[in-house]
C-alpha positions in Angstrom: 34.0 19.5 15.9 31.3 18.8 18.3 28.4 20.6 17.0 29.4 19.1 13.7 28.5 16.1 15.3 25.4 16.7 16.8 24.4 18.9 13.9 24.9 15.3 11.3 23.6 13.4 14.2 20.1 15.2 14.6 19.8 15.9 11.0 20.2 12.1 10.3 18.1 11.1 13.1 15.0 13.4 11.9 15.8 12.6 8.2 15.0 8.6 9.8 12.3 9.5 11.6 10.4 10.8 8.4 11.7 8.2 5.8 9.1 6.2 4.5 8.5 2.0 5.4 10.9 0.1 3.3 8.6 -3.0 3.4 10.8 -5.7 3.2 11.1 -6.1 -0.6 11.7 -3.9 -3.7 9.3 -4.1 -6.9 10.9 -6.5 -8.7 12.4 -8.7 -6.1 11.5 -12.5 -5.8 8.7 -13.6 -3.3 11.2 -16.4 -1.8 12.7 -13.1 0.0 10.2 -12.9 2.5 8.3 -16.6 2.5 10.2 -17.6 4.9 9.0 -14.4 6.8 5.5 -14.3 6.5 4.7 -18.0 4.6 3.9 -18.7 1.1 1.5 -16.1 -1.2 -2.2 -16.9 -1.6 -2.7 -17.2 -4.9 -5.3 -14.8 -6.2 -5.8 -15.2 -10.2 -4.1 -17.2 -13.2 -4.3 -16.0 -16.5 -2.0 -18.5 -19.0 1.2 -18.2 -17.7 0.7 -15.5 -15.2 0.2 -15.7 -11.8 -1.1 -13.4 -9.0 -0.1 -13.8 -5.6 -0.9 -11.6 -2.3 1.3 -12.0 1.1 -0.6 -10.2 3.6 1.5 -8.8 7.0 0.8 -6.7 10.0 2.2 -3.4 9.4 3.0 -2.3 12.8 5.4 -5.5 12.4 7.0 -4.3 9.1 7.2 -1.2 9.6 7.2 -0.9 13.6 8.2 3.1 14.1 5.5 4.5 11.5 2.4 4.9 14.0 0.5 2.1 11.6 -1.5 1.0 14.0 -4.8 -1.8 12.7 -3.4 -1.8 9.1 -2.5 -4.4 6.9 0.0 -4.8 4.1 -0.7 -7.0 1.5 2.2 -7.5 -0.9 1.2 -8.5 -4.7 3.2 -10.6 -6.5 2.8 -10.8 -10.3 4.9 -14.5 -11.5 6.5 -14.3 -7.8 8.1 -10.9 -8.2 6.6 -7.7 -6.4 4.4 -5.7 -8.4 2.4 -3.6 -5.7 1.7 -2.8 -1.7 -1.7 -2.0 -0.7 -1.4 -0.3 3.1 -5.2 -1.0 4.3 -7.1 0.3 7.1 -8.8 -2.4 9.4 -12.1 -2.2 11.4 -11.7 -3.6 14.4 -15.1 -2.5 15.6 -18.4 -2.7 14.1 -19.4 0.8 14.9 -18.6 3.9 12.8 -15.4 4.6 14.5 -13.8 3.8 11.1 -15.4 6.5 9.6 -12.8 8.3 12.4 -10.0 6.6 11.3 -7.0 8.6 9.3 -3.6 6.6 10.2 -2.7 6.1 6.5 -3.7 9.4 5.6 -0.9 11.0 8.5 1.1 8.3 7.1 0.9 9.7 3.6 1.0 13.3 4.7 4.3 12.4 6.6 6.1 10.8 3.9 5.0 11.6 0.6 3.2 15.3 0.7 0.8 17.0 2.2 -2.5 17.3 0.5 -5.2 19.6 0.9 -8.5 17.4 3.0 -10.5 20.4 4.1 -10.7 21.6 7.9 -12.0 18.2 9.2 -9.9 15.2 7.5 -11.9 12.9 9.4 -14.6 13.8 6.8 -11.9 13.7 3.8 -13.6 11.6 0.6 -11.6 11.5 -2.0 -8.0 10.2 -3.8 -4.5 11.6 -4.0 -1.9 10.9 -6.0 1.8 11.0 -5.8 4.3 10.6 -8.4 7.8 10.0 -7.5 10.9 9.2 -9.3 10.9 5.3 -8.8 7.4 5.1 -7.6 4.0 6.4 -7.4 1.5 6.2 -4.5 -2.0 6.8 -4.7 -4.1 7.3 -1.1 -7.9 7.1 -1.1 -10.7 7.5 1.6 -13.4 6.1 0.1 -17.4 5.0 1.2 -18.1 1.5 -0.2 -21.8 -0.4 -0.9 -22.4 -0.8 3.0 -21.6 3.2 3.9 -18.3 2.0 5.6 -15.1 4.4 5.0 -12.4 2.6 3.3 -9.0 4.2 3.6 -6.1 2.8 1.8 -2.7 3.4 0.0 -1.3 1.9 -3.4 2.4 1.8 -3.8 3.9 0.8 -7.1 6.0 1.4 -10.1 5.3 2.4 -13.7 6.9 -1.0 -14.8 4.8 -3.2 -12.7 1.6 -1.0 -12.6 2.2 -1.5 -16.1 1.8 -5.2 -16.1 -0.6 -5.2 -13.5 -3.0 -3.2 -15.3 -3.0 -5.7 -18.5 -2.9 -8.4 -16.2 -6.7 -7.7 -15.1 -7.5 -6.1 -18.1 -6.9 -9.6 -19.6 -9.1 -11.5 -16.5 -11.9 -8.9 -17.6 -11.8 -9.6 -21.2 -11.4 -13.4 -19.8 -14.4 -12.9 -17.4 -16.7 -11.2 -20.0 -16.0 -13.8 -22.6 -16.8 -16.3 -20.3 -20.2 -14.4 -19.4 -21.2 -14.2 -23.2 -21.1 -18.4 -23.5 -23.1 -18.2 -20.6 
């Protein structure tokens, strides 16, 4: 009876210990969930009727045993319900130590699936995706316009990737439109 114990205790205690954030909402849910938490959304874009939001949070706050150290979360909210969770990597320094920097790339690896990144992964360019039965992830490490490495994570759902994605198809059509009367 004992070692049945310990057995379910260590199996649930490593199954914990590997379990991905849960981030304080689920896509869908209403913004009013975690206002009180972290204050009111910014508001990003309209578009007629809809509305995009972002709440951004400290992710060593939300998620305080996943080794998330200088990473934000920003939480967007299409019409005040989640649609996506960007996990990004912050330079604190102005130096090239961010070029060093891979703590959402362990964090993927750990929860999601291991992906192949070469025998340095410091040096790892590229995008991953990850399709799972009520979401999809997709993890980049990428070199924007002023040579800095970007690293960041996408979490969302084919529902509201869905409506995200004709959401800012219609501000492009919007902001092109706009650009031809100019």
């Amino acid at each position: 009876m004992k070692k049945t114990v310990l057995i379910i205790f260590f199996l649930v205690l490593s199954f914990n210990a590997h379990a991905a954030c849960q981030f304080d909402l689920r896509f869908g849910e209403e913004i009013s969930k975690i206002e009180g938490k972290y204050g009111p959304a910014m508001p990003l874009e309209n578009i007629g009727d809809d509305q995009l939001g972002m709440i951004v949070a400290v992710a060593e706050e939300v998620c305080p045993n996943h080794r998330l150290k200088d990473v934000a979360i920003e939480y967007r909210f299409l019409n005040d319900k989640l649609a996506a969770i960007n996990l990004i990597s912050i330079n604190s320094d102005s130096d090239t130590k961010k070029s060093e920097k891979i703590t959402i790339m362990n964090y993927v690896k750990r929860n999601y699936g291991d992906f192949d990144t070469g025998q340095t992964p410091t040096s790892y360019i590229g995008y991953e995706v990850f399709e799972k039965t009520k979401q999809f992830i997709i993890y980049q490490r990428v070199v924007d316009e002023l040579g800095f490495i970007e690293e960041q994570m996408y979490i969302s759902n084919k529902e509201y990737d869905e409506l995200l994605g004709n959401f800012y198809n219609q501000l492009e059509e919007e902001m092109a439109e706009s650009e031809s009367q100019n």
